[in-house]
N, C-alpha and C positions, 0 to 999 in steps of 0.2 A: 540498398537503403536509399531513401528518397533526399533530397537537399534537404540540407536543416535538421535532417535526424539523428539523435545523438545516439538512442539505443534502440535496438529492434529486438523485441522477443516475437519468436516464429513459432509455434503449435506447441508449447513447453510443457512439460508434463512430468513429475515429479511422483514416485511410487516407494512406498516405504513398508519394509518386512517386516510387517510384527506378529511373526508368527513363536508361536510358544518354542522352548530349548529342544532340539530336533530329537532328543532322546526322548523329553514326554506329549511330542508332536506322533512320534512311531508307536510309542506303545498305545498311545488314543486311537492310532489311525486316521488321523484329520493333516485333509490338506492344508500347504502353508497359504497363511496371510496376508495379502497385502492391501496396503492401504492405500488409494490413487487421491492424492491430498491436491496433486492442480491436473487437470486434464488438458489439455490441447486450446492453452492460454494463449493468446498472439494482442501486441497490440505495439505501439512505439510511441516514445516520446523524443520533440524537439526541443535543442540548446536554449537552457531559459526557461522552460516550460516545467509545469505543477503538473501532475497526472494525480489524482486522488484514487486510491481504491479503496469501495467499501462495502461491507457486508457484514452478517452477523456473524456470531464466534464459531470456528471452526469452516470456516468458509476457503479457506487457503491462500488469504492475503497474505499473513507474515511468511508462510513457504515462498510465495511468489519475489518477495522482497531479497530472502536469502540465497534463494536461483541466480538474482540478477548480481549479487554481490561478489557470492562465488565459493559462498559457504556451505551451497548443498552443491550435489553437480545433478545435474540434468537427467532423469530417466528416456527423456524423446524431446526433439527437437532444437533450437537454438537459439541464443541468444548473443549479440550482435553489439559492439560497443565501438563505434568510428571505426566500423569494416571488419575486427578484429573477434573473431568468436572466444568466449568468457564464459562459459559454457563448462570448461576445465580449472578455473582460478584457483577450486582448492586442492587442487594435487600439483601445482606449484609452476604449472609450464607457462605461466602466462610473466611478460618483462615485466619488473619491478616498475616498468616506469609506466604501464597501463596499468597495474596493482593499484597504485596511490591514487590513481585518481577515483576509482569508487570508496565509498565510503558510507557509514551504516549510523544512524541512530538509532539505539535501542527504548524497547517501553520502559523498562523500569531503572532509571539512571545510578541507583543505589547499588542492584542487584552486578550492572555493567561497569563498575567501578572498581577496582580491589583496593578493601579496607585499610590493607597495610601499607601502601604506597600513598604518598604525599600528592598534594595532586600536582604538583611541577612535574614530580616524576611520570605520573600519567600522563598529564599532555604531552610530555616533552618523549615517551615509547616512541610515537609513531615517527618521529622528526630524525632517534635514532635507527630504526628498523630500516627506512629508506635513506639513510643518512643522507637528507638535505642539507642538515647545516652541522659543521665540526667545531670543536672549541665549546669549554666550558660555557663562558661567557657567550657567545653568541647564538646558544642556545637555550640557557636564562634568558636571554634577551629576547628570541622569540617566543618564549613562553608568556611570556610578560606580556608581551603585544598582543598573544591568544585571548589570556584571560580579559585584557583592555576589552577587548573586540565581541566579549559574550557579556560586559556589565559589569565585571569581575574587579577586584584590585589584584595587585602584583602581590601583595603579601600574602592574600588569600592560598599561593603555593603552595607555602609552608604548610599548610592546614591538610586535615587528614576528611574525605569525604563523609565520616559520619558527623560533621563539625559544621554540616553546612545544611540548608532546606531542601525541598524535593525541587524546586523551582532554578534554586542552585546548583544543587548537583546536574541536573537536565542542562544547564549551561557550560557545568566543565564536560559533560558528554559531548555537548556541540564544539566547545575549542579543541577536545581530543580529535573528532570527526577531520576539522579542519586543519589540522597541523601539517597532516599531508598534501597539502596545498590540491587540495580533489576537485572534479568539476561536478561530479553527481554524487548526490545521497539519499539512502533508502531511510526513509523516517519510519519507523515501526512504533507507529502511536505512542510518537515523545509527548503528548500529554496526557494521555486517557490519567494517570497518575497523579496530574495535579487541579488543585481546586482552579476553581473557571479564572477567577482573579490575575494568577499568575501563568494559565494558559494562556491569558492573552498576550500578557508578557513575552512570553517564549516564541509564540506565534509571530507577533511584531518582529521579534527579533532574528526570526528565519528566514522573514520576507523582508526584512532591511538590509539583510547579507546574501541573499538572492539577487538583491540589487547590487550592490555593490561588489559583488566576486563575480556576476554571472553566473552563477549554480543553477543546477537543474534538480530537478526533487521528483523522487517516486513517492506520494506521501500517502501512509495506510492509518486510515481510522475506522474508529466504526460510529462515531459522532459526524450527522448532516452539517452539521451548523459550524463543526469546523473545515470540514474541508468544504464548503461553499465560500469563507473565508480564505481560502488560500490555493483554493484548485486553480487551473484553468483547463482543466480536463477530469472527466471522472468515469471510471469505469466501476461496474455493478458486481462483483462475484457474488456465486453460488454456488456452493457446494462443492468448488472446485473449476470452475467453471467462469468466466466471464459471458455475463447474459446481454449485457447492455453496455455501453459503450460512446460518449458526447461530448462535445463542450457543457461547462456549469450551467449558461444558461440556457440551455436548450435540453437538460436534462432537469433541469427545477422546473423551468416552464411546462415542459412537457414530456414527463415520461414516457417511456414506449411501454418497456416492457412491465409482465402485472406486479412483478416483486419489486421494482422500480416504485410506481405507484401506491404499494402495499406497505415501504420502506416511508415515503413520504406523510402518508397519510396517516400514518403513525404519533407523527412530530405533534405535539399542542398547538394551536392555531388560532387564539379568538375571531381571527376575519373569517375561519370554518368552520364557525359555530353555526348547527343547523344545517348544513349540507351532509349528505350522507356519504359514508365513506366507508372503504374496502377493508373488514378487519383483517389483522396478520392474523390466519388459523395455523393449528399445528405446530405442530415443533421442525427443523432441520432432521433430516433421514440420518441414520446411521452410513457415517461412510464410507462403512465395512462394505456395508449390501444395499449401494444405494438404486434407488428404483429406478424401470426400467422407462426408455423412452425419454424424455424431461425430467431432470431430478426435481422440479416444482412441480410437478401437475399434482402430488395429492395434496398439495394447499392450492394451490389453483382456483378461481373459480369458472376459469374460463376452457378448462380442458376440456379434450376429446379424447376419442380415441387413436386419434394421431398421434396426439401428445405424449400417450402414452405407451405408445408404440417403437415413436420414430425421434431419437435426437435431433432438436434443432439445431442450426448452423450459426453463426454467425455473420449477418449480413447487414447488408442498408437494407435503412426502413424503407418500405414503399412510403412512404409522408414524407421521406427528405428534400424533394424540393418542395414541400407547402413550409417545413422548418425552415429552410435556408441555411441548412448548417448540417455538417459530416456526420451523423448518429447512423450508429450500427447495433442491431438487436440481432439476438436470439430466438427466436418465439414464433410459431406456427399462427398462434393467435392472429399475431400483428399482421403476419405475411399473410394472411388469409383474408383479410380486416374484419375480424370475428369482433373485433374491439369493437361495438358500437359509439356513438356519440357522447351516449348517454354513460360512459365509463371514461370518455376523456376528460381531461384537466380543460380546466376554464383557460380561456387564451390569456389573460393578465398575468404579470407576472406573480406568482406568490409569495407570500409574507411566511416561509415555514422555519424561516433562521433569523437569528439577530447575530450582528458583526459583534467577535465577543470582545472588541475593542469599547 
């Protein structure tokens, strides 16, 4: 691991059986199932730092998030937390005292919540599970100062989660998240869930406790315009796959790769009124069987027969010193520089997100 890296995932790659009950697997005759949900994923983030990942549904962001957490375990490869592979978390061998410090926000804060517990009692699970703090009262007491710290009042404990808003409950997710006094957390689109209003809300309030704790954040959406708001890094999956790989602005400025491009040009635009632009064709491949060579070339407009031949790699752009900035693609296209001129982004910056403050 390099200075300043707090978590390193190495070629990670995640494979799940879902093949039919082996009795009416035998009598079909069909081979078993599997489904390769993240393929030979690498990337790292440092102390402090936002990595956004985004892609359309089924893409293998939230698997990627629950790899790093320690909820799924690893089919290939590893993942790397201040030197310590976590890679094994959930079968138990990793010290309670690197346990605490990862920590998860989930999408739907209702769902992550159980009904029948108070929410004192939920925040205050994780405080006893790692028992930080002993004593009735001095664990009231840090609850109290949780809920303070998410907007929350002290009485609101009392209260039972279906008694509160979705904006609210997404808040005592976050003081739950933090009770184990953690330095990283996997945001699994804590807002897709709420109206844009109280997104920003929530937003603000991730990045004013980023500030103030030092927390680092894996954050997965599949909305631009929020993680341009909150990234400082963002990587592109597909299909399993990380294709594209920058900082914010070097990846709004100038995408490399074409589903990058394709992602963007998407977004409504008035200042790209009249400019012509790349439709998303196609749907995502089945990915049971998904296609050979680059899982984008049959939406591609830019494939060949390479593309469809040969996986590309993950590498630097050849443009990274015109960019002046770390971007790593995927893409034969790029490497090849099949990408004409006439398919780059205009050198200004673009207007494709408004800050949803």
């Amino acid at each position: 691991m390099t200075a300043g890296t707090l978590l390193e995932v190495s070629h990670a790659s995640k494979v799940f059986d879902v093949s039919p009950p082996w009795l009416a697997r035998t009598l079909a005759r069909q081979p078993r199932l599997l489904l390769h949900a993240v393929h030979d994923v690498s990337f790292s983030i440092r102390r402090g730092e936002t990595l956004g990942l985004v892609g359309e549904s089924g893409c293998g962001k939230s698997t990627v998030a629950r790899l790093v957490i320690g909820l799924y375990k690893l089919s290939a490869g590893t993942i790397t937390y201040e030197g310590h592979k976590i890679g094994a978390l959930a079968s138990g061998r990793i010290p309670r005292a690197l346990r605490r410090k990862l920590q998860m926000i989930f999408q739907d804060p209702y769902a992550s919540l159980n009904p029948r517990w108070r929410v004192a009692d939920i925040v205050a699970e994780p405080i006893h599970a790692q028992r930080l703090v002993r004593g009735r009262r001095a664990i009231g007491a840090r609850v109290d100062a949780l809920l303070s710290q998410v907007g929350l009042a002290a009485a609101d404990g009392q209260k039972y989660p279906h008694q509160f808003s979705g904006g609210q409950r997404q808040r005592i997710s976050i003081a739950r998240a933090l009770a184990s006094e953690p330095e990283f957390l996997a945001c699994d689109e804590p807002t897709s869930a709420l109206d844009v209003s109280v997104q920003a809300q929530v937003l603000n309030l991730m990045r004013d406790l980023q500030r103030e704790l030092g927390l680092t954040y894996l954050f997965i959406s599949h909305n631009l315009a929020v993680v341009h708001h909150v990234a400082d890094r963002v990587g592109v999956m597909y299909l399993g796959r990380i294709v594209e790989i920058a900082d914010k602005a070097t990846l709004f400025r100038h995408p490399q790769h074409p589903y990058t491009r394709m992602l963007l040009d998407a977004i409504p635009d008035v200042a790209m009124s009249g400019e012509s632009r790349i439709p998303v064709a196609g749907e995502v491949p089945n990915p049971l069987s998904p296609p050979s060579g680059c899982a984008f070339h049959p939406r591609c407009p830019f494939a060949n027969e390479r593309c469809r031949r040969e996986v590309p790699q993950l590498g630097e752009s050849p443009d990274v010193a015109a960019l002046g900035a770390h971007d790593r693609v995927a893409c034969h296209a790029v490497e090849e520089r099949r990408l004409g001129s006439e398919t780059r982004v205009r050198e200004s910056p673009r207007k494709v997100v408004s800050d949803p403050t």
